[in-house]
N, C-alpha and C positions, 0 to 999 in steps of 0.2 A: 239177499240184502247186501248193500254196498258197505261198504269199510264204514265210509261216513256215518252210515246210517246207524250199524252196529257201533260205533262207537257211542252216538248218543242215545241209542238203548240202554248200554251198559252205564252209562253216568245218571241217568235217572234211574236204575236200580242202584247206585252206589247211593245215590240221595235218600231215597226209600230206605234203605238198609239202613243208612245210617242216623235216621228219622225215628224208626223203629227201636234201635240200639238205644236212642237217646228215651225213651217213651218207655222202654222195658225195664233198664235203668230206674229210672222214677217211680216206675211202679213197683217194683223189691224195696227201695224205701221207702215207699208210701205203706206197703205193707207189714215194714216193719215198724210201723211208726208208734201205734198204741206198744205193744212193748219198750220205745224208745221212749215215751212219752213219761214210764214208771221211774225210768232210771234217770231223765236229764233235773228233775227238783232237788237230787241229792248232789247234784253236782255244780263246781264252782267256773260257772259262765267264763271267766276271764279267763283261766288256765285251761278252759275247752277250747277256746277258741286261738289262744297259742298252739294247742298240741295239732289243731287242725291248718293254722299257717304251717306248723312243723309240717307233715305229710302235703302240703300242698307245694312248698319247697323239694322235699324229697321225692317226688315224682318230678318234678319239674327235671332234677339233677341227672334223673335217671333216664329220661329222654333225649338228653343231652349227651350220655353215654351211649343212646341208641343212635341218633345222629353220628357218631363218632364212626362208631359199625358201617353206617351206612353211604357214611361218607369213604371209605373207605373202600370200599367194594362197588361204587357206581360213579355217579356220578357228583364229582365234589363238589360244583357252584349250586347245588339245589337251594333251595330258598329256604332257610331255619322256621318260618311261620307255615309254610306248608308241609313239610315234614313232620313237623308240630302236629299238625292238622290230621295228617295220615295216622302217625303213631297213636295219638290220644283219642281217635274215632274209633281205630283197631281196641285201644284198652275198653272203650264201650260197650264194642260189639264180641268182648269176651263173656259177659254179661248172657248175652244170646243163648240157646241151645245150640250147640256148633262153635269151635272156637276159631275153624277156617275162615268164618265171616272175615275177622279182620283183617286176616294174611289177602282173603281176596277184594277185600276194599280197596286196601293198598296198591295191590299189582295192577288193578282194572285203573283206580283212580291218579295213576300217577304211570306217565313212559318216563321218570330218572329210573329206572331199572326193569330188568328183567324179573316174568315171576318166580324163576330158579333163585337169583340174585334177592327176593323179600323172604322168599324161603330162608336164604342162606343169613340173611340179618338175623330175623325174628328166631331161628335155630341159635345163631351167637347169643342173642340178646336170653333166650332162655338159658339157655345151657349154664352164662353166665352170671344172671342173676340169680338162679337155684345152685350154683357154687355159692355165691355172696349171703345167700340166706342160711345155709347151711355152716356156714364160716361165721356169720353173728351171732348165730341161734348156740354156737359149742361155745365158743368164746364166752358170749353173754352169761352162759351156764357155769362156765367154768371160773367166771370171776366171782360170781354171787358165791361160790363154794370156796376161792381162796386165789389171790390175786394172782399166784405163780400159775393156777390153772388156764385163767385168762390167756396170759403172756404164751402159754406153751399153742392156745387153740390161735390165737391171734398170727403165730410164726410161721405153724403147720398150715394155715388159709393162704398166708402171702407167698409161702415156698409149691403150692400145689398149684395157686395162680403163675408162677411164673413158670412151672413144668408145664404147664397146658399150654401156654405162648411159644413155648421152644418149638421152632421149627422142623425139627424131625418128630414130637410127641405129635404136632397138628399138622404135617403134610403125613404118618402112618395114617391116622386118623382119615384125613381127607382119603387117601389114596383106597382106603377099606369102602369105603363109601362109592368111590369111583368104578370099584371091583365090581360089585353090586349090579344085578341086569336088569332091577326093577329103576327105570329110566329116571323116574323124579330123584329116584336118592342119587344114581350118577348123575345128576343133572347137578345138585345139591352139592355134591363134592364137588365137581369140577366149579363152581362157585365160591366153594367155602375156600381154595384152594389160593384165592387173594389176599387171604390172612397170613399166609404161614409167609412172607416175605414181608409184612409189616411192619414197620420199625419200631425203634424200642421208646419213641417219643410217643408213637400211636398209643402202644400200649398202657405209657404210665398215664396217661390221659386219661383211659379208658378207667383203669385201677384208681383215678384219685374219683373221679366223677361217680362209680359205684362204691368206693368207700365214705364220699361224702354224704350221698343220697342213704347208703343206710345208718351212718350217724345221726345224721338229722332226725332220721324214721324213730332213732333209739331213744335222743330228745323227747321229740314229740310224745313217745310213749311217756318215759318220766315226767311229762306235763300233765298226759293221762291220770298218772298216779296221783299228784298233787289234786288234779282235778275231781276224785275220788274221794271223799271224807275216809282217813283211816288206810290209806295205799302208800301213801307215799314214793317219792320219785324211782327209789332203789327195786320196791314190789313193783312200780309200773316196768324197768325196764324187764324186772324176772321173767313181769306176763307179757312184755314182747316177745320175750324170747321161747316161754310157747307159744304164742298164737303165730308167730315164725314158724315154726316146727307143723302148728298146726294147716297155718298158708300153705305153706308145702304140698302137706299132705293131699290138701287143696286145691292144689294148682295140678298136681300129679295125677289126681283121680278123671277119670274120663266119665263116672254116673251121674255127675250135674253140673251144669255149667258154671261156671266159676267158682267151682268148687263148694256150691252151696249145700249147707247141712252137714257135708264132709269136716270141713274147718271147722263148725261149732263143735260139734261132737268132738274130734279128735282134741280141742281146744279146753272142754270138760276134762276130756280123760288126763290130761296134762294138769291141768292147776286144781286136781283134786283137794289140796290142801288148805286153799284158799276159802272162806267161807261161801256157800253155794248161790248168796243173790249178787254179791261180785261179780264170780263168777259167769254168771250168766250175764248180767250187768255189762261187763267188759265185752264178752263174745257181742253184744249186742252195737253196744258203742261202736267197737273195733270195725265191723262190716258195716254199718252206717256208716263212719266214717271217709272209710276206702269208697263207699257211692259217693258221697256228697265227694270227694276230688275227684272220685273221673266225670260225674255230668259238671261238674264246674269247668273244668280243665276242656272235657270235651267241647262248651261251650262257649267258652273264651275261642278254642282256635278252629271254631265252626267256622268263620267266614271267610277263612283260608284255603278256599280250596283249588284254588286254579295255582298252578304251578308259577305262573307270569307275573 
C-alpha cells in the first residue's frame, strides 16, 4: 500500500474511532440516566448549571495548559482549534476500553509532532495534573480542618512543583529514562528532554493555567453544594476534595476505563460521613457531569480537524 493510501486508511479509522468515542461517551450517560433522573428534582437548576459552566471553563483552562506542553516540545505555530480538536477527542476516547485510543488518535491525526513527542506531552500533562490533584485534594483537606493546615499543603504543592522544573531533578529524570533499552521509554526521554531547558516564563504559564483550571474545578464544586438542598458551598468543596482523591484513584487504576466503578466506590469509602443518598447522589452528578463536558467540549471542536 502506498504512503498515500495508508495515510487515508488511517484518517478514516481516526474518524471511526473517534465516532465511536463520541457514541460510547453517550451511552455511560444514557445509562446513568434513570439514577440521574432521582437525584436532579432535588436539585436547584440555576446553580447546576453554574457549577457545569464552572467545569466547562476548567477543562477548557486545562487544555490550554496542554497546549502550553505541546507547544513547547513541537511545533509552536500549530493551530489552537485543532489542537483543541486532538486533545478533547483524546479526553473522549479515554472513555474507551484502552486508554492509548487517544494518544494514537492524536499521533495518526495530526504530523505537528512525533508519536514519541504525544507521548512525551500526554506523559507531562499526566504526571502534572495528578501532581495538581493531589496538591488540591491535601490542601482542600487541610483547610476544612484549620486554615494554617491549608497554607502549609498549599506551600509544600508550589515548592515540589518547582523542584520537578529544576533542570537537574528533570534532565536525572529524563536521562533514567533514556538509560532504559525498551526503545519507547528512550524514545520518550529523549523527548521529554525539551522541557528541562524551558524557561521560567514557560513554566509560570503552565502553573497559573493548572492552578486556575483547578480553582475553577473547586468553584464549580461549591456551586455543586449550593446546588444540593442542605451541602452547602464549604461540604461541596469537602466532596471535591474526595472525589479528587477518588478521580485519582480512578484515573490510576488500569481495571476500567476511565476509571469506572473504581471512583464511585473509592468516593463512598471517603465521604462515609455524609449521609448515604448524598452520597451517592454526588458520586452520581459528579461522573455525569465530567460526560456532559467532554461530549460537549468534544463536540464543539469536532469540526477541527485538519491542521490547515
Amino acid at each position: 500500500m502506498r504512503p498515500e493510501s495508508t495515510r487515508k486508511a488511517w484518517k478514516w479509522l481516526c474518524i471511526a474511532v473517534s465516532v465511536l468515542a463520541l457514541i460510547w461517551t453517550a451511552g455511560l450517560l444514557w445509562k446513568a440516566w434513570p439514577a440521574i433522573s432521582l437525584a436532579l428534582p432535588r436539585l436547584h437548576v440555576s446553580w447546576l448549571v453554574l457549577a457545569l459552566i464552572g467545569m466547562a471553563v476548567s477543562a477548557y483552562l486545562a487544555f490550554e495548559a496542554f497546549l502550553e506542553l505541546f507547544r513547547e516540545i513541537s511545533n509552536r505555530s500549530s493551530r489552537r482549534l485543532h489542537v483543541a480538536h486532538l486533545y478533547f477527542t483524546g479526553q473522549l476516547m479515554k472513555h474507551l476500553p484502552g486508554r492509548v485510543w487517544g494518544i494514537a488518535y492524536q499521533a495518526t491525526a495530526s504530523r505537528a509532532a512525533s508519536v514519541a513527542q504525544w507521548l512525551s506531552v500526554n506523559a507531562a500533562f499526566m504526571v502534572l495534573t495528578t501532581g495538581f490533584a493531589v496538591w488540591v485534594a491535601l490542601a482542600a483537606l487541610g483547610l476544612m480542618r484549620a486554615p494554617v493546615y491549608g497554607l502549609i499543603g498549599f506551600f509544600v504543592g508550589l515548592v515540589a512543583y518547582v523542584i520537578g522544573w529544576h533542570p537537574r531533578v528533570l534532565g536525572f529524570a529524563c536521562n533514567c529514562l533514556i538509560k532504559v533499552r525498551w526503545r519507547a521509554l528512550h524514545e520518550l526521554g529523549n523527548a521529554l528532554t525539551s522541557y528541562v531547558t524551558s524557561s521560567t516564563a514557560f513554566k509560570l504559564r503552565v502553573f497559573v493555567l493548572f492552578f486556575l483550571s483547578w480553582l475553577v474545578y473547586l468553584m464549580a464544586w461549591a456551586f455543586f453544594g449550593v446546588a444540593w438542598p442542605g451541602i452547602g458551598p464549604g461540604n461541596g468543596v469537602l466532596l471535591c476534595a474526595f472525589y479528587t482523591v477518588a478521580w485519582l484513584i480512578g484515573y490510576l487504576s488500569l481495571i476500567s476505563p476511565s476509571g469506572l466503578g473504581v471512583r464511585e466506590l473509592a468516593f463512598v469509602a471517603l465521604a462515609h460521613k455524609f449521609p448515604p443518598d448524598v452520597v451517592a447522589g454526588v458520586a452520581i452528578i459528579g461522573r455525569a457531569s465530567l460526560l456532559v463536558i467532554d461530549i460537549a467540549m468534544g463536540l464543539i471542536f469536532l469540526p477541527f480537524r485538519k491542521s490547515e
